[in-house]
mmCIF file of the N, C-alpha and C atoms, coordinates in Angstrom:
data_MODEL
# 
_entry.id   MODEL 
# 
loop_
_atom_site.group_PDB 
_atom_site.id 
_atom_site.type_symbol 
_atom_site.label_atom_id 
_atom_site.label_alt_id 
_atom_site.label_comp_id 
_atom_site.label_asym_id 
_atom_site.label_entity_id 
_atom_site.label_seq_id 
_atom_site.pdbx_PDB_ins_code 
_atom_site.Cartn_x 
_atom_site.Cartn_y 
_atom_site.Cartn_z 
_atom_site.occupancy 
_atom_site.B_iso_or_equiv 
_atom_site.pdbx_formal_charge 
_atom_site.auth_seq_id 
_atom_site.auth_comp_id 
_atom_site.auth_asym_id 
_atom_site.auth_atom_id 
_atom_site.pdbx_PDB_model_num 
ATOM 1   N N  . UNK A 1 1  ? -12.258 4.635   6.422   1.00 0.00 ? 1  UNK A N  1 
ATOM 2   C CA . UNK A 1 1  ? -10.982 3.953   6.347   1.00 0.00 ? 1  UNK A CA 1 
ATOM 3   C C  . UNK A 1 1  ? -10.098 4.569   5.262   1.00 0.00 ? 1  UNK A C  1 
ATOM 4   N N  . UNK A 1 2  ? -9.714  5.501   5.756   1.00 0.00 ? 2  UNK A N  1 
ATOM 5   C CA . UNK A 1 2  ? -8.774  6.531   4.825   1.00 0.00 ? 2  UNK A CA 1 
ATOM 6   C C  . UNK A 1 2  ? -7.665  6.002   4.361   1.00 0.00 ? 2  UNK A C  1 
ATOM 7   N N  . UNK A 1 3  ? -6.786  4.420   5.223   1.00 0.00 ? 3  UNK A N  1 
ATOM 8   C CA . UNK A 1 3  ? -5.958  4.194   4.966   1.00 0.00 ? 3  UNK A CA 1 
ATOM 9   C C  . UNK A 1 3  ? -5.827  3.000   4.124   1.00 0.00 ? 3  UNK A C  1 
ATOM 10  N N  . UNK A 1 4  ? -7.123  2.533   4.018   1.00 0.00 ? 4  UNK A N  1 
ATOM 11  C CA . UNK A 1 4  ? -7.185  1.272   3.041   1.00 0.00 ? 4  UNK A CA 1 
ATOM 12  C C  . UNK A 1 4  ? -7.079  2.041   1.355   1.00 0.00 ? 4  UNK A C  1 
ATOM 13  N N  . UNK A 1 5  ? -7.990  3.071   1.336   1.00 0.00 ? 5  UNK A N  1 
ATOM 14  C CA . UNK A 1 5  ? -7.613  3.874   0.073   1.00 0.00 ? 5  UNK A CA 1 
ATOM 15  C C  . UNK A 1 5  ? -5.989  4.487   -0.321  1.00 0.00 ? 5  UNK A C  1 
ATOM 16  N N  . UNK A 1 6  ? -5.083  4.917   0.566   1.00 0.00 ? 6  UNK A N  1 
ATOM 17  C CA . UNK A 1 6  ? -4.066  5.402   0.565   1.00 0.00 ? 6  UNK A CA 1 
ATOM 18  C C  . UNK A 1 6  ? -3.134  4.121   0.076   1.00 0.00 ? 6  UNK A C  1 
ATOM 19  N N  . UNK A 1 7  ? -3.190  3.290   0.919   1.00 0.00 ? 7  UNK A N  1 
ATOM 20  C CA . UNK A 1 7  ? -2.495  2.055   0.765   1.00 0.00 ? 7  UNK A CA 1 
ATOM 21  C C  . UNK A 1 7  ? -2.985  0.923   -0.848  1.00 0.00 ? 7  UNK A C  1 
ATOM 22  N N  . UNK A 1 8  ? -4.293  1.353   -1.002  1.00 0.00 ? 8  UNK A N  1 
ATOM 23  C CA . UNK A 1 8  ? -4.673  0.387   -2.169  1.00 0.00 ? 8  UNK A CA 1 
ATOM 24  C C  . UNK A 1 8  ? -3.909  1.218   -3.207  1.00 0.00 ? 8  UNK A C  1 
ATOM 25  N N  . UNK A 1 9  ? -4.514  2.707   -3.480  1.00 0.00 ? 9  UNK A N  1 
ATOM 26  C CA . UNK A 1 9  ? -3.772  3.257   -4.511  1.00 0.00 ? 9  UNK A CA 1 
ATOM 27  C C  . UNK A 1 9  ? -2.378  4.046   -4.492  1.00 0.00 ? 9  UNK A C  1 
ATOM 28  N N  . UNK A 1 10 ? -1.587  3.837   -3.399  1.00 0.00 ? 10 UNK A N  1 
ATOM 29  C CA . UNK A 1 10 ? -0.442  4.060   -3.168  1.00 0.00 ? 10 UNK A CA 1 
ATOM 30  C C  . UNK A 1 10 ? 0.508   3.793   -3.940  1.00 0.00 ? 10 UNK A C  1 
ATOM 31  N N  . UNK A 1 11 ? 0.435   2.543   -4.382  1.00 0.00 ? 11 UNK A N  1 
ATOM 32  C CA . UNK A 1 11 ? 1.004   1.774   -5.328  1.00 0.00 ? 11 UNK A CA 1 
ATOM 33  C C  . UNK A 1 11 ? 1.292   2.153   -6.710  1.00 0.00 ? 11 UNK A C  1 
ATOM 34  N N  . UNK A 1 12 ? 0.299   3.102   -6.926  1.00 0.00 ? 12 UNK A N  1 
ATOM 35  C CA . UNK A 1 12 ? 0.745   3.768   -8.311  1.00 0.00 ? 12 UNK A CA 1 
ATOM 36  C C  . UNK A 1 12 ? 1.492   5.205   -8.059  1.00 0.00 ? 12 UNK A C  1 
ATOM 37  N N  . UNK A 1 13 ? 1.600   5.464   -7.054  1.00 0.00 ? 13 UNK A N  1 
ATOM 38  C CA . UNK A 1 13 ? 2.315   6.662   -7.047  1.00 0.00 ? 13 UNK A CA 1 
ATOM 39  C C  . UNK A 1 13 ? 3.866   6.172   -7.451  1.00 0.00 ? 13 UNK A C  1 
ATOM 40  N N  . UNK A 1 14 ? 4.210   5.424   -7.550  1.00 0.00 ? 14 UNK A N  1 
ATOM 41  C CA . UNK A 1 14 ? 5.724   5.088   -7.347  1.00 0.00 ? 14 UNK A CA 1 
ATOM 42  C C  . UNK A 1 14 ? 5.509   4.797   -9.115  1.00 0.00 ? 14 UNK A C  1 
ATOM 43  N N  . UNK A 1 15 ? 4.671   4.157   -9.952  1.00 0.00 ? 15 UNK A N  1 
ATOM 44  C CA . UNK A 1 15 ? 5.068   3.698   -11.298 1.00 0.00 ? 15 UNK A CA 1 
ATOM 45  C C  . UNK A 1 15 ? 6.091   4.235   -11.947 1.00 0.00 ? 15 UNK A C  1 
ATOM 46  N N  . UNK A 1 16 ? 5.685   5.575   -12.543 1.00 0.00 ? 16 UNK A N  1 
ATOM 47  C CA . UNK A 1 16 ? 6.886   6.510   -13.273 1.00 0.00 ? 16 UNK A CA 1 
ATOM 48  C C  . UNK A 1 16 ? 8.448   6.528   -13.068 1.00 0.00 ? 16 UNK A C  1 
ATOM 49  N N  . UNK A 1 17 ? 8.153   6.024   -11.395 1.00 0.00 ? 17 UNK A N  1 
ATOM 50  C CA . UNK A 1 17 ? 9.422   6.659   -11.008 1.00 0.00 ? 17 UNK A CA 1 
ATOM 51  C C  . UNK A 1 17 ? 10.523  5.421   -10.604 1.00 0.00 ? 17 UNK A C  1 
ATOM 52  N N  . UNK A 1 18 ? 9.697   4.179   -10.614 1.00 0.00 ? 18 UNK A N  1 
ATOM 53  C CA . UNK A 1 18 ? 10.567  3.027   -10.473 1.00 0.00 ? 18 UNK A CA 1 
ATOM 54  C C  . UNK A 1 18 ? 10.460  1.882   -11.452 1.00 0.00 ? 18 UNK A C  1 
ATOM 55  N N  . UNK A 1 19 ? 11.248  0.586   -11.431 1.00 0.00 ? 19 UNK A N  1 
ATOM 56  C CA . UNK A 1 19 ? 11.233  -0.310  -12.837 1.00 0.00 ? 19 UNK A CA 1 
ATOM 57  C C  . UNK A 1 19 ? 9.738   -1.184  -12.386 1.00 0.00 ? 19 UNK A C  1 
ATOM 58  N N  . UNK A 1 20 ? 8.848   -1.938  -12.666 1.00 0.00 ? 20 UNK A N  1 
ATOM 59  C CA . UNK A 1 20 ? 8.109   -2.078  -12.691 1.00 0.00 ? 20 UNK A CA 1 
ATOM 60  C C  . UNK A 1 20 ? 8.142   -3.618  -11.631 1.00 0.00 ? 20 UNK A C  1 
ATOM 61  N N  . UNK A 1 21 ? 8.989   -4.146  -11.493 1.00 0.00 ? 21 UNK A N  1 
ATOM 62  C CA . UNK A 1 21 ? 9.921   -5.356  -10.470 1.00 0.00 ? 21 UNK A CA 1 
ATOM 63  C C  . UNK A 1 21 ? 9.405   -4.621  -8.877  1.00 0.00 ? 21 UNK A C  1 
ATOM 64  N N  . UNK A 1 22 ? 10.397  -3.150  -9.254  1.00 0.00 ? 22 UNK A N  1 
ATOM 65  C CA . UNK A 1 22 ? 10.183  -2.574  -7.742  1.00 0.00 ? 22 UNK A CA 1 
ATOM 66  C C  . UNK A 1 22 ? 9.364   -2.163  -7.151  1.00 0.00 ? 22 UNK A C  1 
ATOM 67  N N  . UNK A 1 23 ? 7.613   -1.632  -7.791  1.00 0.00 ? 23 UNK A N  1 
ATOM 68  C CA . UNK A 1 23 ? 6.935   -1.080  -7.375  1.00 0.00 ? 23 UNK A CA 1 
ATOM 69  C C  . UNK A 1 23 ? 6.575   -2.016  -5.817  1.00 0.00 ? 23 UNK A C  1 
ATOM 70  N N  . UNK A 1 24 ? 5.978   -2.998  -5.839  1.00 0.00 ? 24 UNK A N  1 
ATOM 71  C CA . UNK A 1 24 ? 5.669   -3.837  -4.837  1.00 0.00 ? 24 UNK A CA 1 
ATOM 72  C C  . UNK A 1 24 ? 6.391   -3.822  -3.377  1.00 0.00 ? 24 UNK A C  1 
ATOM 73  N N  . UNK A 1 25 ? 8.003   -3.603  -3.627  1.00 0.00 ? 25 UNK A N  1 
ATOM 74  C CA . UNK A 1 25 ? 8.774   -3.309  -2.534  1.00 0.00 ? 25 UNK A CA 1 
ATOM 75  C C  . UNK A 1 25 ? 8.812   -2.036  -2.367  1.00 0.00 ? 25 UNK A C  1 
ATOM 76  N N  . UNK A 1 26 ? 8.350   -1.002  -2.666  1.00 0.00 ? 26 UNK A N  1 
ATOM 77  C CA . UNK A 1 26 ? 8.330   0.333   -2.527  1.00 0.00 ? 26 UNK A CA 1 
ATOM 78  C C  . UNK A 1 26 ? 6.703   0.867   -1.956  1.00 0.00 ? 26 UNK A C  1 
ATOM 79  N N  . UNK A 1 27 ? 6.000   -0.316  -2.370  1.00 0.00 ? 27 UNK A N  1 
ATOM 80  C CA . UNK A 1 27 ? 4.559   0.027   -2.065  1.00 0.00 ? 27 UNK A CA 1 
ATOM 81  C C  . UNK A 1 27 ? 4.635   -0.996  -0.388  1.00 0.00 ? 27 UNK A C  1 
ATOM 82  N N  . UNK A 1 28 ? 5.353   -1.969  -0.138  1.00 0.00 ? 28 UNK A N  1 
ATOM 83  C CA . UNK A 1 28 ? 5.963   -2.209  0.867   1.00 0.00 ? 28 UNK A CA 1 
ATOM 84  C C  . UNK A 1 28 ? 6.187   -1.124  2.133   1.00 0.00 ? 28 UNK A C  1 
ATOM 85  N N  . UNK A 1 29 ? 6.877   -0.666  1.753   1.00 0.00 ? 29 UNK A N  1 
ATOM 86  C CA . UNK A 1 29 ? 7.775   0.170   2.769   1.00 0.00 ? 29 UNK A CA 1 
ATOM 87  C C  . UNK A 1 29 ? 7.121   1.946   2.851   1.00 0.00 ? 29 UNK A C  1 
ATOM 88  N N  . UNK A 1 30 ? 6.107   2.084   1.442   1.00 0.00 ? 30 UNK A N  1 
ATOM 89  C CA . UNK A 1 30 ? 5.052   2.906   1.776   1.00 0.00 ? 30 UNK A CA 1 
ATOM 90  C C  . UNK A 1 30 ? 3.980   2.500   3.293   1.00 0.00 ? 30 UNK A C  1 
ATOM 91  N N  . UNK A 1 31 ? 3.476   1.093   3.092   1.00 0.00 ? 31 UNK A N  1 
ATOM 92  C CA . UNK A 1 31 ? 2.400   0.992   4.314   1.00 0.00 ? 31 UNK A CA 1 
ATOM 93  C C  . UNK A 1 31 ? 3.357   0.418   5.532   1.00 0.00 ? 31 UNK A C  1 
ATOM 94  N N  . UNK A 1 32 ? 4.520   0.155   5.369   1.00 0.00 ? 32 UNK A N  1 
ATOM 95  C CA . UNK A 1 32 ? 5.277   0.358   7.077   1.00 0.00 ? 32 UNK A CA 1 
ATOM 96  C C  . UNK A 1 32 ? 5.075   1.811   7.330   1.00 0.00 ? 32 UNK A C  1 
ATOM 97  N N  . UNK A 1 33 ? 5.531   2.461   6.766   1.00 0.00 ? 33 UNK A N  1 
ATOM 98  C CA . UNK A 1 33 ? 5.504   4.295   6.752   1.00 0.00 ? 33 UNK A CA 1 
ATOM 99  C C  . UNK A 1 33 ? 4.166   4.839   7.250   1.00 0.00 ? 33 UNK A C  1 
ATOM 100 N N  . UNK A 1 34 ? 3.349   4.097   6.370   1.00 0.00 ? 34 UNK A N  1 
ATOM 101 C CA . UNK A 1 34 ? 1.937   4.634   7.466   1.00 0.00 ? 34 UNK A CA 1 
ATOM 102 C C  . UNK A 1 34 ? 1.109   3.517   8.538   1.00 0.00 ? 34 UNK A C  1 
ATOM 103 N N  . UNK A 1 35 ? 1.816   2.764   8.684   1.00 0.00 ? 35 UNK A N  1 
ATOM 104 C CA . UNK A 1 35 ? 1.933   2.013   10.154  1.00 0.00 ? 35 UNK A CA 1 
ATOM 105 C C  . UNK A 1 35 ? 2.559   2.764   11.129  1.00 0.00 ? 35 UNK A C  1 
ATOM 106 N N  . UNK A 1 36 ? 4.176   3.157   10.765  1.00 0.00 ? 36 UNK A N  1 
ATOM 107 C CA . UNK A 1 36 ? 4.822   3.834   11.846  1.00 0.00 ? 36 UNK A CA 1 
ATOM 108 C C  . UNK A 1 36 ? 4.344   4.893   12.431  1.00 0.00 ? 36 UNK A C  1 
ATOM 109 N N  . UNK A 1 37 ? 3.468   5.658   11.098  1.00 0.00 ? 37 UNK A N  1 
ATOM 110 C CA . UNK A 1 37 ? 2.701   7.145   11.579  1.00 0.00 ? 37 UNK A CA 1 
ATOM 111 C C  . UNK A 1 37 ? 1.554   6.665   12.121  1.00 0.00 ? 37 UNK A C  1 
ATOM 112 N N  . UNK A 1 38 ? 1.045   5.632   12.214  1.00 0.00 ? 38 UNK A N  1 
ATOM 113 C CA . UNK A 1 38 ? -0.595  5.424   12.745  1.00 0.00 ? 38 UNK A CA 1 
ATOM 114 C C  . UNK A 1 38 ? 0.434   5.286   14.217  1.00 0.00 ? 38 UNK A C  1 
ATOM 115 N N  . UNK A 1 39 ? 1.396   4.501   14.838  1.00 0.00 ? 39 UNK A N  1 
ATOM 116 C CA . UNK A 1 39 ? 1.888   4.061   15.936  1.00 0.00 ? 39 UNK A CA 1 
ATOM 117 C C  . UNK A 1 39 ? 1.684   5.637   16.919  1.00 0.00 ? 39 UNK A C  1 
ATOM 118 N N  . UNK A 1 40 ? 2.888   6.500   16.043  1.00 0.00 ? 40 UNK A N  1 
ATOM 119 C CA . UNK A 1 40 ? 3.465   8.062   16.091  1.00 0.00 ? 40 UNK A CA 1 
ATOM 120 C C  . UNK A 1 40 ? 1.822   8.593   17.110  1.00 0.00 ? 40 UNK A C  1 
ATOM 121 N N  . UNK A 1 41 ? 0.540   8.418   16.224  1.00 0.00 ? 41 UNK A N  1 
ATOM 122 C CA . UNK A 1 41 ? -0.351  8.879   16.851  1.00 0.00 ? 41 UNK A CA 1 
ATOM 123 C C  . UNK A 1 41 ? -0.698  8.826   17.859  1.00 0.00 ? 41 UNK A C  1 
ATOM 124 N N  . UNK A 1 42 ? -0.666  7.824   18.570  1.00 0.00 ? 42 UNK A N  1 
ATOM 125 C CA . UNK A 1 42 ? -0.206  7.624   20.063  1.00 0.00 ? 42 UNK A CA 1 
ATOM 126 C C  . UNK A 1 42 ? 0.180   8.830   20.797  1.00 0.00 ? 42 UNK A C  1 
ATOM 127 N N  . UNK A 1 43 ? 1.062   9.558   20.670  1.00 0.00 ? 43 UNK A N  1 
ATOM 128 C CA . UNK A 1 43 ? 1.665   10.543  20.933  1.00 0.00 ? 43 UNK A CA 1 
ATOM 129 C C  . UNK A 1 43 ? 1.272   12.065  20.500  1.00 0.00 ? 43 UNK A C  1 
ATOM 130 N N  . UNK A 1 44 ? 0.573   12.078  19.800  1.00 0.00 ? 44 UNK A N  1 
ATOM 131 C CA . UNK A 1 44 ? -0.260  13.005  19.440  1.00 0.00 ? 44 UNK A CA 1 
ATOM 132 C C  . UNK A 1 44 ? -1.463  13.420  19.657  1.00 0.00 ? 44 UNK A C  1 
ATOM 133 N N  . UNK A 1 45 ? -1.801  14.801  20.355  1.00 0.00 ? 45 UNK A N  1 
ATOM 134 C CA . UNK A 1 45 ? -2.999  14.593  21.139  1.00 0.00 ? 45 UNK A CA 1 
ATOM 135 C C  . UNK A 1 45 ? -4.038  15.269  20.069  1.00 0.00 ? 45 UNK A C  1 
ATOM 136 N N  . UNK A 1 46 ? -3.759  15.615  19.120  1.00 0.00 ? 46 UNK A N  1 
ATOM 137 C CA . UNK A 1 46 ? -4.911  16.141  17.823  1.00 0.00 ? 46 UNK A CA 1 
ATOM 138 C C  . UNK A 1 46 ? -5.424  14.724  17.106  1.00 0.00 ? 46 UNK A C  1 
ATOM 139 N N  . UNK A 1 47 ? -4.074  13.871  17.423  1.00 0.00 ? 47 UNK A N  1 
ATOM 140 C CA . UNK A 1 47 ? -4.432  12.644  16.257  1.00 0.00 ? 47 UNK A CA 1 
ATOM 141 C C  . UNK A 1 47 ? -5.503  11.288  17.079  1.00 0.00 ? 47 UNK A C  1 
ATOM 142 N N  . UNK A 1 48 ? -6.051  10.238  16.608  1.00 0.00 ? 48 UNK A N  1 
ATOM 143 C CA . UNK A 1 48 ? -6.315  9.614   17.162  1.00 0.00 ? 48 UNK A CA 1 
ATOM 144 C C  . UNK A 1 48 ? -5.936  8.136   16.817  1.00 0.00 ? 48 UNK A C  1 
ATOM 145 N N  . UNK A 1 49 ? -5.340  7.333   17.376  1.00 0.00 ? 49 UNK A N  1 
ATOM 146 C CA . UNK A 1 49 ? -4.606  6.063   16.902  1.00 0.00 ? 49 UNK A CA 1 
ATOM 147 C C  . UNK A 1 49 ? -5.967  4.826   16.903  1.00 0.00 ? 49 UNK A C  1 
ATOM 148 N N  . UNK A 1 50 ? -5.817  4.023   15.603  1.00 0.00 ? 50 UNK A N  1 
ATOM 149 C CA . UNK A 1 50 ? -6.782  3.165   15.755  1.00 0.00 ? 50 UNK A CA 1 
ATOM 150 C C  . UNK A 1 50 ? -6.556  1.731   14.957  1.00 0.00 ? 50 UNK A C  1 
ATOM 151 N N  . UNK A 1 51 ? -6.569  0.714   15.760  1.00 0.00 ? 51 UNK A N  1 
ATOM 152 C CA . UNK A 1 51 ? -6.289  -0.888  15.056  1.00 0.00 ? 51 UNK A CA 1 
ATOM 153 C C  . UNK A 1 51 ? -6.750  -0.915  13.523  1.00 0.00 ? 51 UNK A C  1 
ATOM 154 N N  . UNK A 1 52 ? -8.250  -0.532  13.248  1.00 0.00 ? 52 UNK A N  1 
ATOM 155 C CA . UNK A 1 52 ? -8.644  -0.595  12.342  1.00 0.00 ? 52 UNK A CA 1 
ATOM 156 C C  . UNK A 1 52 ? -7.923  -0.542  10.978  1.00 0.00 ? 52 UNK A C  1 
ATOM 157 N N  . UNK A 1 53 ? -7.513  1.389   11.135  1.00 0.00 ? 53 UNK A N  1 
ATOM 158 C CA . UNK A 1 53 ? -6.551  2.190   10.464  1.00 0.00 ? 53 UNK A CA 1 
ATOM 159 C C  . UNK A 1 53 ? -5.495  0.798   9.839   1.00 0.00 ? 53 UNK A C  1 
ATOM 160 N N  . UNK A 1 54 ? -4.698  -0.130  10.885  1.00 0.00 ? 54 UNK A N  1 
ATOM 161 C CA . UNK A 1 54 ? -3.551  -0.545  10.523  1.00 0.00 ? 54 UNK A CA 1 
ATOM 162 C C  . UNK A 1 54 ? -3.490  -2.007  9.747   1.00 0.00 ? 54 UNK A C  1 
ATOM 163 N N  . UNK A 1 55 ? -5.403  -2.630  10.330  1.00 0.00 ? 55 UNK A N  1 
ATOM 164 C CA . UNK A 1 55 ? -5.757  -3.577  9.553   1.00 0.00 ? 55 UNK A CA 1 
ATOM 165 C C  . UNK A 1 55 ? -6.055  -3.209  7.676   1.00 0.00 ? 55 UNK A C  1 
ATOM 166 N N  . UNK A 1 56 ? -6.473  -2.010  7.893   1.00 0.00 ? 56 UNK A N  1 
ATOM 167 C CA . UNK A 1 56 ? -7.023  -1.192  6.674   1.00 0.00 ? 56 UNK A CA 1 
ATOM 168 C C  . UNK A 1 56 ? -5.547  -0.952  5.881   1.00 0.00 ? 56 UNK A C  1 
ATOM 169 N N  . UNK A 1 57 ? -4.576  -0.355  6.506   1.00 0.00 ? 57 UNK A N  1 
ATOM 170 C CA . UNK A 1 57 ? -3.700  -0.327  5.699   1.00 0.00 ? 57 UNK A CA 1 
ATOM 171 C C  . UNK A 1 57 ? -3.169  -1.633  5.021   1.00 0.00 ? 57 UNK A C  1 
ATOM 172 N N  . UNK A 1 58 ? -2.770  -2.686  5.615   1.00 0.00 ? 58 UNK A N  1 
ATOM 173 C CA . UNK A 1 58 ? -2.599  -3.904  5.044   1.00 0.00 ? 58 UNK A CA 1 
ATOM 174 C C  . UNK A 1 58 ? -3.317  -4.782  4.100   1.00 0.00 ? 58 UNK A C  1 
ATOM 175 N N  . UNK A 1 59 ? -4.904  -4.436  4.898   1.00 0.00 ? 59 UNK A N  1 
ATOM 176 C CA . UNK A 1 59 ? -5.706  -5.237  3.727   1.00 0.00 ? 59 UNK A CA 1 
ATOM 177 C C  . UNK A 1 59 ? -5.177  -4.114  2.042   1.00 0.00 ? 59 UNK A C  1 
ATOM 178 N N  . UNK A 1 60 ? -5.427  -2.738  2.491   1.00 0.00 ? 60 UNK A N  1 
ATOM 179 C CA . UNK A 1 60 ? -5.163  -2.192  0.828   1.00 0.00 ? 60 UNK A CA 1 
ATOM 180 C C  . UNK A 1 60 ? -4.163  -2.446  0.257   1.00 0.00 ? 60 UNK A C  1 
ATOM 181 N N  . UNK A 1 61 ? -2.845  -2.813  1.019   1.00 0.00 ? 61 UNK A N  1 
ATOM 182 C CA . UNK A 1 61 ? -1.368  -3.532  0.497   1.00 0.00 ? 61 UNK A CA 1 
ATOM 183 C C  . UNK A 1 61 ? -1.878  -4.344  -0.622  1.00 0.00 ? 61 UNK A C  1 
ATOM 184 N N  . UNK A 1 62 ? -2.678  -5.602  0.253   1.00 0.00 ? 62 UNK A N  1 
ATOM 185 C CA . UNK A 1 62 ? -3.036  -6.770  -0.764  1.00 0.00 ? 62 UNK A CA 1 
ATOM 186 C C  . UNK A 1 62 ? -3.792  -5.946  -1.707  1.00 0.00 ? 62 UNK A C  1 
ATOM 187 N N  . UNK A 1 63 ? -4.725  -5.541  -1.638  1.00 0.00 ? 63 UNK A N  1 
ATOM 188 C CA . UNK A 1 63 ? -5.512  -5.280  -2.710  1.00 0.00 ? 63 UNK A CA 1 
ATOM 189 C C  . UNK A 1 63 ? -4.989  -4.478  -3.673  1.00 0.00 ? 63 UNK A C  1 
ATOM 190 N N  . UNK A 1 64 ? -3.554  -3.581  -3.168  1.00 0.00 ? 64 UNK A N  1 
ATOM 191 C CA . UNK A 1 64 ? -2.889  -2.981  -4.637  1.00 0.00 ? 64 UNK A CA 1 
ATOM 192 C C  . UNK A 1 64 ? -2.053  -4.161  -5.014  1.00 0.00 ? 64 UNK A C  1 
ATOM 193 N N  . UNK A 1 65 ? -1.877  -5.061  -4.060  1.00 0.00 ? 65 UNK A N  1 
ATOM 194 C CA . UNK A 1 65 ? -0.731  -5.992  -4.665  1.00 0.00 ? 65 UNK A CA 1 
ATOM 195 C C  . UNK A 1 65 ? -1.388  -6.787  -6.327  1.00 0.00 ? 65 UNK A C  1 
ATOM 196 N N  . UNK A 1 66 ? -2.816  -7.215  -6.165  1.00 0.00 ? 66 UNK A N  1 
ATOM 197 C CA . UNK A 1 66 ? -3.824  -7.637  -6.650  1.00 0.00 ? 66 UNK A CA 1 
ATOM 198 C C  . UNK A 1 66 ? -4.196  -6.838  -8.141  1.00 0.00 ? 66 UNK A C  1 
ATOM 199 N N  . UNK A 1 67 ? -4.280  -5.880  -7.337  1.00 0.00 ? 67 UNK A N  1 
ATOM 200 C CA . UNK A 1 67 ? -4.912  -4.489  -8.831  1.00 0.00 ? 67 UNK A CA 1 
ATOM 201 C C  . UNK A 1 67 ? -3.611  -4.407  -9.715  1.00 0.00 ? 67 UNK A C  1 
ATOM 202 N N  . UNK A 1 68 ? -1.920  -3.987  -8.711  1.00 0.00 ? 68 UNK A N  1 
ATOM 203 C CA . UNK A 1 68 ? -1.307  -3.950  -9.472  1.00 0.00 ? 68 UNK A CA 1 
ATOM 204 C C  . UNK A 1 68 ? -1.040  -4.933  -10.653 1.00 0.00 ? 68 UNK A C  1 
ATOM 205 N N  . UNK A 1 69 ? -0.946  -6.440  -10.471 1.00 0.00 ? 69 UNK A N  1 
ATOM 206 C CA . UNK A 1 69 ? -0.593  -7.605  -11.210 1.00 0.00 ? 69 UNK A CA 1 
ATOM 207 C C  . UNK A 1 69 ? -1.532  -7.806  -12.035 1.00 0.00 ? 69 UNK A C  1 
ATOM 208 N N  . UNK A 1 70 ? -3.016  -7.532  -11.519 1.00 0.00 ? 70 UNK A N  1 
ATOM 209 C CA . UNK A 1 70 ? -4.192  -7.900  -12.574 1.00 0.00 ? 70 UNK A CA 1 
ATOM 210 C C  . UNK A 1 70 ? -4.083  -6.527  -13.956 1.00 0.00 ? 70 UNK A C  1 
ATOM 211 N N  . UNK A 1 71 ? -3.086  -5.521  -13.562 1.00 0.00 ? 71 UNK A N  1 
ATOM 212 C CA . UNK A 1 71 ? -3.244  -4.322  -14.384 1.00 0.00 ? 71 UNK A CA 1 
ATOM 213 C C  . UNK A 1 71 ? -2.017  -4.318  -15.372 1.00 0.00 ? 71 UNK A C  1 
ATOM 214 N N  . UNK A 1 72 ? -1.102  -5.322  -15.106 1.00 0.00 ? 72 UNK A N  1 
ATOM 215 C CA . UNK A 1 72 ? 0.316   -5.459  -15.751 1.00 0.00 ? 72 UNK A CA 1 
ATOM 216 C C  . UNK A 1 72 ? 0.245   -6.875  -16.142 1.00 0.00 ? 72 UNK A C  1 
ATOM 217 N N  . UNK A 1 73 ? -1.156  -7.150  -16.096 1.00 0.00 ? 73 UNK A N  1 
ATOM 218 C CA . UNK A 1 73 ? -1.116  -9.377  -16.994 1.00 0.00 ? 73 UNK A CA 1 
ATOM 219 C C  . UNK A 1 73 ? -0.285  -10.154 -16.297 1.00 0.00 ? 73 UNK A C  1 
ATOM 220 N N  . UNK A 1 74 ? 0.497   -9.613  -15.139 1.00 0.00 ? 74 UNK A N  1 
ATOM 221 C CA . UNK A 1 74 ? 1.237   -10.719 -14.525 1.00 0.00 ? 74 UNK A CA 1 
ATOM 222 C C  . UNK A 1 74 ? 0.429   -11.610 -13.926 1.00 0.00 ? 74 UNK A C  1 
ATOM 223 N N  . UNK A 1 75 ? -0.739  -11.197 -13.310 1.00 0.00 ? 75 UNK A N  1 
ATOM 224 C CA . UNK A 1 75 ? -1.634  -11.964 -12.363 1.00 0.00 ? 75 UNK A CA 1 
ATOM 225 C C  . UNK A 1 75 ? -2.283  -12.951 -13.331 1.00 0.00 ? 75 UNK A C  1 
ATOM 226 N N  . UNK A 1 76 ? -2.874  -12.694 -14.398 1.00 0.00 ? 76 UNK A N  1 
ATOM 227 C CA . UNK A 1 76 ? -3.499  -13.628 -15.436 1.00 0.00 ? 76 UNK A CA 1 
ATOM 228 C C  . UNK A 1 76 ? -2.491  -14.490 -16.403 1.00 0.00 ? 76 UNK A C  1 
ATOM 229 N N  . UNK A 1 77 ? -1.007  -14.481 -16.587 1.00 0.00 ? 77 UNK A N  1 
ATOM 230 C CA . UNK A 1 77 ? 0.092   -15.051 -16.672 1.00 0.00 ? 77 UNK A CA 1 
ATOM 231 C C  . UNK A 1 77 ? -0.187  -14.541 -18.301 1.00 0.00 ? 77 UNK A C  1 
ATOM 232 N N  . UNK A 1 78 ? -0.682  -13.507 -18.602 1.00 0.00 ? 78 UNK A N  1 
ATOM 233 C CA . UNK A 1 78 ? -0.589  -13.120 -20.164 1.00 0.00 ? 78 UNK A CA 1 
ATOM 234 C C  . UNK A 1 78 ? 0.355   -12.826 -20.842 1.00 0.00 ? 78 UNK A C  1 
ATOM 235 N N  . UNK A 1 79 ? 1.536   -12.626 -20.920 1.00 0.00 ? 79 UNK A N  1 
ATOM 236 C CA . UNK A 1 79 ? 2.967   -12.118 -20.788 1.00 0.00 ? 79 UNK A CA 1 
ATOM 237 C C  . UNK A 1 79 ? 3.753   -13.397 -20.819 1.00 0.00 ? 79 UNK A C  1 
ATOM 238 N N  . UNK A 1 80 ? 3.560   -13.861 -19.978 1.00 0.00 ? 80 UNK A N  1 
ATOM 239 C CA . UNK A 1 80 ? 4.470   -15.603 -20.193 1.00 0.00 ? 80 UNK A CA 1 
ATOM 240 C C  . UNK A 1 80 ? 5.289   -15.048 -18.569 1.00 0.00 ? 80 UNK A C  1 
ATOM 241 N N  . UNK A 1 81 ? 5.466   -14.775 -17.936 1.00 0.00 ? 81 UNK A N  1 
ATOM 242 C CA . UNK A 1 81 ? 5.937   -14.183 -16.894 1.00 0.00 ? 81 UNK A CA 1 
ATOM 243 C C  . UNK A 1 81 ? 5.132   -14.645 -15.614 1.00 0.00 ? 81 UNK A C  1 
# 
């Protein structure tokens, strides 16, 4: 499940580069992006399209949603936030 890893740690690819509010909506619209390409596979006769793949991507959504907040004290309310 290549895409539960992509999608869990996806989420940090964006840190550096956005305010820390936005990562979540950017890690968003990362796993539509590899939804749309799991769809795309369909159409591709090297690739192979699979439900799993798209359950996998979502479950890793949550689970960066999770890692991210537990890694920034928002999730444990340490911050006051």
């Amino acid at each position: 499940m290549p895409n539960f890893i992509a999608a869990t740690f996806g989420i940090f690819i964006f840190l550096p580069f956005v305010e820390k509010v936005e990562v979540i909506n950017y890690s968003f619209f990362y796993c539509i992006g590899l939804t749309i390409y799991e769809y795309l596979q369909l159409n591709m006769p090297i690739q192979t399209f699979d439900f799993n793949d798209l359950a996998a991507t979502w479950l890793g959504f949550i689970a960066a949603i999770f890692l991210f907040k537990s890694a920034t004290s928002n999730f444990l309310g340490l911050n006051g936030g």
